[in-house]
FIMAR-520521 format. One record per residue: x negated, y, z of N, C-alpha, C, O, CB in turn. Coordinates in steps of 0.001 Angstrom, whole numbers, plus 500000, padded with zeros to 6 digits. Each point is the difference from the previous one (the first is absolute). Glycine has a CB too. Layout:
<recs>
XYZXYZXYZXYZXYZ
...
</recs>
This chain:
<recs>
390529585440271867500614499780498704500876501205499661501005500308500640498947497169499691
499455503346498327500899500878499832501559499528499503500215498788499990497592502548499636
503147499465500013501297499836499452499415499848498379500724499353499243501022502199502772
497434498814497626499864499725498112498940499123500186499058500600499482501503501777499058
499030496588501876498811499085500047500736498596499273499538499275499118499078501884503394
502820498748498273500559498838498748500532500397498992501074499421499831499395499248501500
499215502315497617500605500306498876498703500140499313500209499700498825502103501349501875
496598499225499447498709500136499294499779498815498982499787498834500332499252502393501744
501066499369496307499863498723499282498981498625499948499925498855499553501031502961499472
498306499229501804498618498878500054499890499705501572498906500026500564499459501054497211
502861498630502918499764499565501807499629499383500292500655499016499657500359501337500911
497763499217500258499705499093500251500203499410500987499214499403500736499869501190498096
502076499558501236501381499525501582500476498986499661500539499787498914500542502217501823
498716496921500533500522498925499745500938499318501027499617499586501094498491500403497558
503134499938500890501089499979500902500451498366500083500599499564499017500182503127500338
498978496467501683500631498723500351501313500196500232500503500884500692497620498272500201
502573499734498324501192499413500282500312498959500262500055499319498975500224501821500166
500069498120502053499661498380500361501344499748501017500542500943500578496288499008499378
503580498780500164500930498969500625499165498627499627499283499461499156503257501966500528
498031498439501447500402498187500510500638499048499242501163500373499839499166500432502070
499462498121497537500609499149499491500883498845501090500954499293499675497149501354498385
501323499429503107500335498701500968501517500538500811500522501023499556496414498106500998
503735500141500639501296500441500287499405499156501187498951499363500101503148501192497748
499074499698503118499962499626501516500676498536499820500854499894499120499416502742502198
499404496250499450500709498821499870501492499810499933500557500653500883497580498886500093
502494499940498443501385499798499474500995499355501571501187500204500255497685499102496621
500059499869503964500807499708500849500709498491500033499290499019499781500817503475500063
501129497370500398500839499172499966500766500710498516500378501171499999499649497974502984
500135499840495665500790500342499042501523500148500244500702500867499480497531498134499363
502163500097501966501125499377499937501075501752500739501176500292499786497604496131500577
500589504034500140500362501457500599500392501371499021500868500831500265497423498229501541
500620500920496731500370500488498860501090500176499852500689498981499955497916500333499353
502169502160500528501239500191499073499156499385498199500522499501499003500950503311502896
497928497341498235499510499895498034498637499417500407499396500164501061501732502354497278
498412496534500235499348499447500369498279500756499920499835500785499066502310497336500425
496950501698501220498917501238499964499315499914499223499050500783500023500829499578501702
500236498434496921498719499815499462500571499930498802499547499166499216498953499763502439
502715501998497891500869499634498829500939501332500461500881500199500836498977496667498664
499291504101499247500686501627500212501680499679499172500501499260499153496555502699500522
503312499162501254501296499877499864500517501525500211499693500743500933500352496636499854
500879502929498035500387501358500401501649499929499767500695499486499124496817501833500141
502798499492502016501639500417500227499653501252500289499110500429500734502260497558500230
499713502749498146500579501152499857498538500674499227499340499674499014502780500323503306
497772501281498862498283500575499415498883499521501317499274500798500591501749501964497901
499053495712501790498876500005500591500021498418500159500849499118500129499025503433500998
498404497583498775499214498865499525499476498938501745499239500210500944499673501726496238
501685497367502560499445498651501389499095498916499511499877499441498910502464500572502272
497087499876499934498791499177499584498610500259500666499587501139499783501612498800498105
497960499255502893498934500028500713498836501168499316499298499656499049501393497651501704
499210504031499823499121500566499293500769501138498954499290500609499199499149497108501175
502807502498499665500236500566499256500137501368500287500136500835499106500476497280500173
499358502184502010499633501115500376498705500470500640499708501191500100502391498571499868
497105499190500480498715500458500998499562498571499251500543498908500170500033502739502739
498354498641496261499872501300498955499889499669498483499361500779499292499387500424502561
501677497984497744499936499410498961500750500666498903499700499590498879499887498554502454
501188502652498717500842501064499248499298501589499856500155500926499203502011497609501807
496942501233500268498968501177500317498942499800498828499542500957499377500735499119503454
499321498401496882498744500064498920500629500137498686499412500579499087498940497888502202
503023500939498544500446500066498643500250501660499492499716500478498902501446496936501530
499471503285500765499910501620499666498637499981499173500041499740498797501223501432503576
497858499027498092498692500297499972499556499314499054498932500528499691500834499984502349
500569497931496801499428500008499592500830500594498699499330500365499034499201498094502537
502960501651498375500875501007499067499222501155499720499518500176498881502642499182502066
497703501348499880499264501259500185498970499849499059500003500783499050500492499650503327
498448498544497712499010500318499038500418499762498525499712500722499046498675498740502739
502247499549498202500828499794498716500635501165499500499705500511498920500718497344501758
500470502580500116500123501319499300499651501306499675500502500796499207500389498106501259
498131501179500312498644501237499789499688499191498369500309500631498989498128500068504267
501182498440496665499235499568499199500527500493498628499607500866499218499722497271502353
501850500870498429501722500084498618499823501334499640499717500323498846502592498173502272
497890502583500114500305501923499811498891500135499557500098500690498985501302500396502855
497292498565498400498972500873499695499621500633500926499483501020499546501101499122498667
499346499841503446499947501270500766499064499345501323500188500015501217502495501339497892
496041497972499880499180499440501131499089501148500963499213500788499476500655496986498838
500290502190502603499188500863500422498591500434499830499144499278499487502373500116501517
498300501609499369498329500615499250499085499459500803498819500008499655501693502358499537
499873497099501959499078499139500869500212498453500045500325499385498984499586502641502378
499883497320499928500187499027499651500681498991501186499530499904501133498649500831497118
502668498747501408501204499203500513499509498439500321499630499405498988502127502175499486
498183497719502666499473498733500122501001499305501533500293500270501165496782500622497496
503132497972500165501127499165500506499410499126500943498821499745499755502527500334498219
499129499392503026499261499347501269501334498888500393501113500256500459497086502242500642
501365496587498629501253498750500501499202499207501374498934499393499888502237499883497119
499443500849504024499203499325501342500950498814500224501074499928499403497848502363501937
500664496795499522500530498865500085500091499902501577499287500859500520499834498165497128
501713499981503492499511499985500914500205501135501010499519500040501133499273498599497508
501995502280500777500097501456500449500728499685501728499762500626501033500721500780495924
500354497518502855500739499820501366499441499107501078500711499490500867501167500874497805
496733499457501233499475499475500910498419500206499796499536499072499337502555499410500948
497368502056499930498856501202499941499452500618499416499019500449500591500787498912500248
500346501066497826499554500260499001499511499875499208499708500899499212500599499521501546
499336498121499112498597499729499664500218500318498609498902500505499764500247497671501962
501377501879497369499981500743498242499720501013500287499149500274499154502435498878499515
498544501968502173499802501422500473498248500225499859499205500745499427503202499217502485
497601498621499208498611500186500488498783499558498395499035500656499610502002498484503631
499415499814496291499454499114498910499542501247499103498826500222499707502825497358500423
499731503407499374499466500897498921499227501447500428499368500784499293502652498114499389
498339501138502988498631500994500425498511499323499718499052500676499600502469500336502479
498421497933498115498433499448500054499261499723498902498797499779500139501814499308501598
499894500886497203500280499750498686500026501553499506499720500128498809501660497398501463
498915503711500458499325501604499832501456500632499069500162501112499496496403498316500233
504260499492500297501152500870499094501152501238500428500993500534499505498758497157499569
499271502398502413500862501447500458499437500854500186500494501115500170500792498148500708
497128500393499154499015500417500870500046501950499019499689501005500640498453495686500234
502218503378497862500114501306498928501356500568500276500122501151499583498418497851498387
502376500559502546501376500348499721499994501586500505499115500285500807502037497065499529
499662503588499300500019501058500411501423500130501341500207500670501011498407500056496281
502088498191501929501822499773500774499815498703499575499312499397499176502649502841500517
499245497428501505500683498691500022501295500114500038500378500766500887497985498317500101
502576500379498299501910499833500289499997498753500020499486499224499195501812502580499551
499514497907502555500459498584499766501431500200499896500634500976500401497535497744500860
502340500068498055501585500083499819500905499814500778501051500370499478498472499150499005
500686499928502938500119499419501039501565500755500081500120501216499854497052498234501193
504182499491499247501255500979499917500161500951500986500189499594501147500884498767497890
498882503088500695500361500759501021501256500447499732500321500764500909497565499781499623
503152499329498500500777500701499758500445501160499881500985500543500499498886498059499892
498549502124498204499792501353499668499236500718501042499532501080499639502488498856499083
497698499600502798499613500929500711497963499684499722499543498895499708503355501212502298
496438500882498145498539500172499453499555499609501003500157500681501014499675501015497505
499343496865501540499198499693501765498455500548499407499238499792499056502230497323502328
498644503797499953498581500656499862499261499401501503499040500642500426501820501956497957
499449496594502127499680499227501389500330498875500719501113499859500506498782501836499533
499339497601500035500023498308500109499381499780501534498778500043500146500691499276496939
501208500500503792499665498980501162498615498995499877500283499218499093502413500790501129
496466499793500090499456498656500247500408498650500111501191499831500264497980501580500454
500377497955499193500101498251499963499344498969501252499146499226499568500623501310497752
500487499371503998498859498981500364500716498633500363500906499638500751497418502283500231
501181497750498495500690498205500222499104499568500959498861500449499867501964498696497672
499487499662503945499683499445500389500866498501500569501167499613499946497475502683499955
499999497123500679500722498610500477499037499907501289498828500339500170502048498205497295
500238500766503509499459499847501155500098498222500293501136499526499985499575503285500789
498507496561499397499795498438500216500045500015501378499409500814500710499150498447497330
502355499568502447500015499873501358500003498308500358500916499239499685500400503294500522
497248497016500636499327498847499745500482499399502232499455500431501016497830500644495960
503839497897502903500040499331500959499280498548500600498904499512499724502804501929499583
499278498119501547499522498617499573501500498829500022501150500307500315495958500344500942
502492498283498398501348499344499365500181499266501639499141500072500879500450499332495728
501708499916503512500419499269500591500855499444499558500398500255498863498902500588502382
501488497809499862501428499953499705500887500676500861499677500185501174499860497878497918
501652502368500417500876500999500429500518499202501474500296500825500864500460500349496400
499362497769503054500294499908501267499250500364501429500424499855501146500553498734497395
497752501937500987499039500682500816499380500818499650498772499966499917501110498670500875
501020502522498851499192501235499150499001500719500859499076500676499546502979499818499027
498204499306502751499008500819500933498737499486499892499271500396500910502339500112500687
497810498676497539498845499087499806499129500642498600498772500062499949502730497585501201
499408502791497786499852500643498848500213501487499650501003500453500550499452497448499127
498741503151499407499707501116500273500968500441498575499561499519498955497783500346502691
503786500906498236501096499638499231499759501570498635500180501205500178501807497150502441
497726501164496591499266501361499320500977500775499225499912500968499245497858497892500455
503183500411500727501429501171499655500391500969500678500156501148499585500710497382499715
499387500918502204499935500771500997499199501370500240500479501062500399500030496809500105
497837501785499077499148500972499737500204501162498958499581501142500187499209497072500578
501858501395498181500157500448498664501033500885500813499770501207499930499630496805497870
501575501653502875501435500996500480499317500958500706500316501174499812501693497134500571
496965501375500525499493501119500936499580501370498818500279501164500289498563496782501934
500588501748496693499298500897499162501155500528499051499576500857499224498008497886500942
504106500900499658501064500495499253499971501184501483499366501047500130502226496504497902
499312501792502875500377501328500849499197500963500568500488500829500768500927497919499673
497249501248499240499039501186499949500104500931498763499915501226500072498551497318501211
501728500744497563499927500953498508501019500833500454499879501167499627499485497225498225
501558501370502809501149500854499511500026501345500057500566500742499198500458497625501324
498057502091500895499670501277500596498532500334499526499710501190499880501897498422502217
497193499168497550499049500424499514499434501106499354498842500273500315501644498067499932
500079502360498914499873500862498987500683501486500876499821501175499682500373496687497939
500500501675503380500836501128500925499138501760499619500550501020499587500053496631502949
498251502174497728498844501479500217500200500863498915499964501221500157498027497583500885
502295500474497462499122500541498578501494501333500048501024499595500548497296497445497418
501691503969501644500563500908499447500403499676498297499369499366499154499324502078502835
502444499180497938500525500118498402499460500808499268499948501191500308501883498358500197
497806500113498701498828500605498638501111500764499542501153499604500173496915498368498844
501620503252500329500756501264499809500586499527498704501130500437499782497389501515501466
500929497190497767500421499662498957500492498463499443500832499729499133497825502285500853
500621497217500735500126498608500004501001499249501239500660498972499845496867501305499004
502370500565502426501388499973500837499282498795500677498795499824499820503675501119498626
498114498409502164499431499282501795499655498189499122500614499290499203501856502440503627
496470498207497774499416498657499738501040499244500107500859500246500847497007500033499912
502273498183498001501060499323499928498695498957500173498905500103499447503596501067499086
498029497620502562499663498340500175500884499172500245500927500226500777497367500245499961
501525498360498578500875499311500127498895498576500163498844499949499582503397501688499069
498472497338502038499263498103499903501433499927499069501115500522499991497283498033503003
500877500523496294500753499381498488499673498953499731500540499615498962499566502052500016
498801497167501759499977498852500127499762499303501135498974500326500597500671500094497578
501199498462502428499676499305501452499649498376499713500729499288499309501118502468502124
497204497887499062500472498642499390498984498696501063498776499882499948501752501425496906
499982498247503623499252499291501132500625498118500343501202499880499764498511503178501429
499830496090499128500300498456500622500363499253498741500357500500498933500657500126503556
498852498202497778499974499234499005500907498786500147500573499388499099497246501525500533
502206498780502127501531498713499929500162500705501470499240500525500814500305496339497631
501942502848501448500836500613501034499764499525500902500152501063500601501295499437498451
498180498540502053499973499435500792498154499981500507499488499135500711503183499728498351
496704502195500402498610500017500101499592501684500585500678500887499481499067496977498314
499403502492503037499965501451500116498539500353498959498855499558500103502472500603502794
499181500668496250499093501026499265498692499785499847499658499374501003501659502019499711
497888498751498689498704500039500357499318501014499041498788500214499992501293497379500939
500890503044498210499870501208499349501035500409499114500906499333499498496957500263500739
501796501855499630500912501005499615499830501158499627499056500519500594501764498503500476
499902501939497864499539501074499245501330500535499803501137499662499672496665499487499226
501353502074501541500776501025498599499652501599499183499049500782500012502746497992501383
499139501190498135499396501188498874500257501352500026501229499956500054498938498477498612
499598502550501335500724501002500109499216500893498872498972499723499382501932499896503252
500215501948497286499477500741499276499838501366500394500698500021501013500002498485497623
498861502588501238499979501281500346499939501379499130499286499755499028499868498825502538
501196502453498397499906500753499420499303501422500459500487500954500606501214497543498586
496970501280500286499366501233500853500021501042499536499959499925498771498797499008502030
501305502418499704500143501450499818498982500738500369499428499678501041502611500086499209
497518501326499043499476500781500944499436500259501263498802499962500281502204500158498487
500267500236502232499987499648501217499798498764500878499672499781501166501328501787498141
499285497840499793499622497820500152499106499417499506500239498906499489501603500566500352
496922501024500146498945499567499009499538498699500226499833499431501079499471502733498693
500446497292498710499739498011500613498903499948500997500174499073500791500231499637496756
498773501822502622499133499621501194500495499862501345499747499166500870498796501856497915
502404500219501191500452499967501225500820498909500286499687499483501073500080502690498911
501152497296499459500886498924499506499430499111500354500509499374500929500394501366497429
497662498732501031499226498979500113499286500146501815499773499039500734499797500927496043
500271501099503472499659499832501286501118499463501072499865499239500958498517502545498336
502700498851500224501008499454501455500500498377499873500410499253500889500808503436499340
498602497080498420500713498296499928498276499169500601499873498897500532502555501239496444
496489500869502686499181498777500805499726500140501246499212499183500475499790500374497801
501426501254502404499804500299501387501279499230500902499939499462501105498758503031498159
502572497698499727501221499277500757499710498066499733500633499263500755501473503368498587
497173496862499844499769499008499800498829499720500945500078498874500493501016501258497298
497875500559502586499039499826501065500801500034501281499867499080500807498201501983497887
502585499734501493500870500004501723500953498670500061500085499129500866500276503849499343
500387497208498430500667497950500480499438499011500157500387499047500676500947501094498298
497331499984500213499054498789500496499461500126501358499492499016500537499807500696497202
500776501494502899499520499952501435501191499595500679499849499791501204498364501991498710
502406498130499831501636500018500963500417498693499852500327499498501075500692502901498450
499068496975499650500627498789499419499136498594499801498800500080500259502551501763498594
498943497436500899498994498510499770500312500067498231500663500824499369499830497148503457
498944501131496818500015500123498360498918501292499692499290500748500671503598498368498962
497463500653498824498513501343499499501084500398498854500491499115499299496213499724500989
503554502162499594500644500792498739498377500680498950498923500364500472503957500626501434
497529498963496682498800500678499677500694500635498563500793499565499165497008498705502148
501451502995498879500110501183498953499499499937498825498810500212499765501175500939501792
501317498398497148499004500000498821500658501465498742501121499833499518498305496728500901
499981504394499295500435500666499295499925499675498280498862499809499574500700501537502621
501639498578496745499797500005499005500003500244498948499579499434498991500440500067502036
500708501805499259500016501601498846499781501051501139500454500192501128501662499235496676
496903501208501299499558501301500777500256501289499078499058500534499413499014498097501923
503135501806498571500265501464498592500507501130501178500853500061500886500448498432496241
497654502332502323500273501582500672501125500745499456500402499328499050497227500950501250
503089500775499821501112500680499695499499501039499254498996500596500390502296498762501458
499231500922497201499502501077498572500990501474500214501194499706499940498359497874497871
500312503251502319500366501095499861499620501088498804498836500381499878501283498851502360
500742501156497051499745500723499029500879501635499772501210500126500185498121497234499001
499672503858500353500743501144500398501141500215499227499984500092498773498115500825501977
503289499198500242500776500042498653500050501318498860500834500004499095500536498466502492
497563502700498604499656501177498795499408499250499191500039500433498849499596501644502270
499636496626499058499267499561498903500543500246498807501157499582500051498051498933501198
500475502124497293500326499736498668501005498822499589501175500070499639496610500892500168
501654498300500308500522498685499616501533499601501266500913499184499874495963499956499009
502880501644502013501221499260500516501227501354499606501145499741499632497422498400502760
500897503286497780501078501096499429500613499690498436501031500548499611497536501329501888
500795497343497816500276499183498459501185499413500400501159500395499872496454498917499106
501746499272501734500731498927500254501526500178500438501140499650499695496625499504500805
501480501657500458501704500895500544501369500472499257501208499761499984497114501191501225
500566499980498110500948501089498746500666498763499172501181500134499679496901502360499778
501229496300500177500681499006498759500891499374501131501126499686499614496782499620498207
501877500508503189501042499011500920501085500932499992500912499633499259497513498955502467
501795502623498927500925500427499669501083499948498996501188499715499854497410500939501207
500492499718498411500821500240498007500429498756499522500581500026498915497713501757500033
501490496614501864500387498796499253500566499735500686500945499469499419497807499855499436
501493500622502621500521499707501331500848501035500573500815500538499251497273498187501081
501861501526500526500627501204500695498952501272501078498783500129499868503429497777500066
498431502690500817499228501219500091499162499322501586500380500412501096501635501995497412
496990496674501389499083499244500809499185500963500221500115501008499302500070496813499944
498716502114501846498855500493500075499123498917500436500385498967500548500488503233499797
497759498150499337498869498948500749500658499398501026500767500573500775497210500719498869
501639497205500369500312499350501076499272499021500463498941500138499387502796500460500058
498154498489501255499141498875501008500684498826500010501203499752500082497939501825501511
499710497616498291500920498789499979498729499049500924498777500137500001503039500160497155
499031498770503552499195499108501150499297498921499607500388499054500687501165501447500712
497536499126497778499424499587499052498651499166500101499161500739500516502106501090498745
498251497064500482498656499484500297498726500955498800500190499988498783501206497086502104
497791503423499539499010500252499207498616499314499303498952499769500604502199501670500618
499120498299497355499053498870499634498695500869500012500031501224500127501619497079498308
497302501027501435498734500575500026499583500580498717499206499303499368500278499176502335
500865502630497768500183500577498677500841501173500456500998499891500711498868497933497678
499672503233501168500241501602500316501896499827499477500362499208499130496397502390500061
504056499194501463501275499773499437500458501070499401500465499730498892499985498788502568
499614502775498875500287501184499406498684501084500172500050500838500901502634498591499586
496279500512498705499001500831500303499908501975499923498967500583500328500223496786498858
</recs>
């Protein structure tokens, strides 16, 4: 892409601009300083579920066209608005309007996502998994009789911790982040287990590529089943690779130059990010 390719009156460049409409669960309300579903602004800033990630991100964006429009200063190419849904739990609006071919032309993608002026030209991966861990029940006064699938589930926490130990820090994306973020196992207290799960998430890099990822959680799930009674089993359920983009690209030395000039003196930056299946900064 040359430097005069988006100024050509007749471009046939077509630049996506897209956010998320959805927000991460609210939680317990009662914890709210303000309430999340009823914007509220003190001083110069706005509270309320979504009002920063990213729902203020689409309203920029849809001002923006509004006011290209009002000035007169539509671009010579062409500008296409992308609203995804679902964004915080796998993409599936991401995925819906790839299949459907509405990215499949794009030349660029911006998403609005808050960085606070800094330009993400590089997004981490996404892999979500869940590990099921299948016992057998008893009553608790003779647990040595029953195969306790919590117990099992713990053997497979204090392995994650070092799991990932090997991978090196990606020069730009920086050292694989995992975390388990759901546990959830038994059903009456006085009964042992007879199953149990949980969830975790990962962030793959470069140097951490999901395959590899995917190889060590099924190999450490094959060795506890040799070691242990019970059966743990491997279910993966987002699979997003990590996007890297050059920061000389055109479009990001732009992006830059305007971040500056509206923000402060930023340069390209990275942000740790799930990648939907749709090109992000091309």
């Amino acid at each position: 892409m040359s430097s005069r390719d988006w100024d050509k009156k007749k471009s046939k460049k077509i630049l996506g601009i897209s956010g998320h409409a959805d927000t991460v669960a609210v939680g317990d309300i009662n914890n709210w300083t303000y309430d999340p579903f009823k914007p509220t602004i003190i001083g110069d800033k706005l509270y309320g579920r979504g009002s920063s990630d990213m729902k203020s991100g689409l309203a920029a964006q849809v001002i923006c066209f509004i006011e290209l429009v009002e000035e007169n200063k539509l671009p010579t190419g062409t500008l296409r608005f992308l609203m995804t849904n679902n964004e915080e739990n796998g993409a599936a609006g991401a995925q819906t309007l790839t299949a459907h071919g509405y990215s499949k032309d794009l030349d660029a993608l911006v998403i609005s996502e808050p960085t606070g002026g800094n330009v993400v030209y590089a997004h981490c991966g996404s892999l979500n998994y869940r590990i099921k861990s299948y016992g057998k029940t008893w009553h608790s006064s003779a647990p040595q009789n029953g195969i306790n699938a919590i117990t099992n589930l713990i053997a497979f926490v204090e392995r994650e911790s070092l799991m990932f130990s090997q991978f090196k820090s990606d020069p730009i994306l920086g050292d694989l982040a995992h975390s388990i973020t759901k546990f959830e196992g038994g059903h009456q207290i006085n009964s042992i287990p007879e199953y149990a799960e949980l969830s975790g998430n990962i962030r793959p890099t470069s140097t951490a590529p999901n395959q590899a990822i995917i190889d060590i959680l099924t190999h450490t799930v094959k060795e506890l089943n040799q070691q242990n009674s019970g059966h743990l089993e491997l279910e993966i359920i987002h699979d997003f690779y990590p996007v890297v983009t050059d920061p000389s690209n055109q479009l990001i030395t732009q992006l830059t130059s305007l971040s500056t000039a509206n923000f402060s003196k930023k340069k390209p930056n990275f942000k740790l990010f799930m990648v939907p299946q749709m090109p992000v900064i091309l």
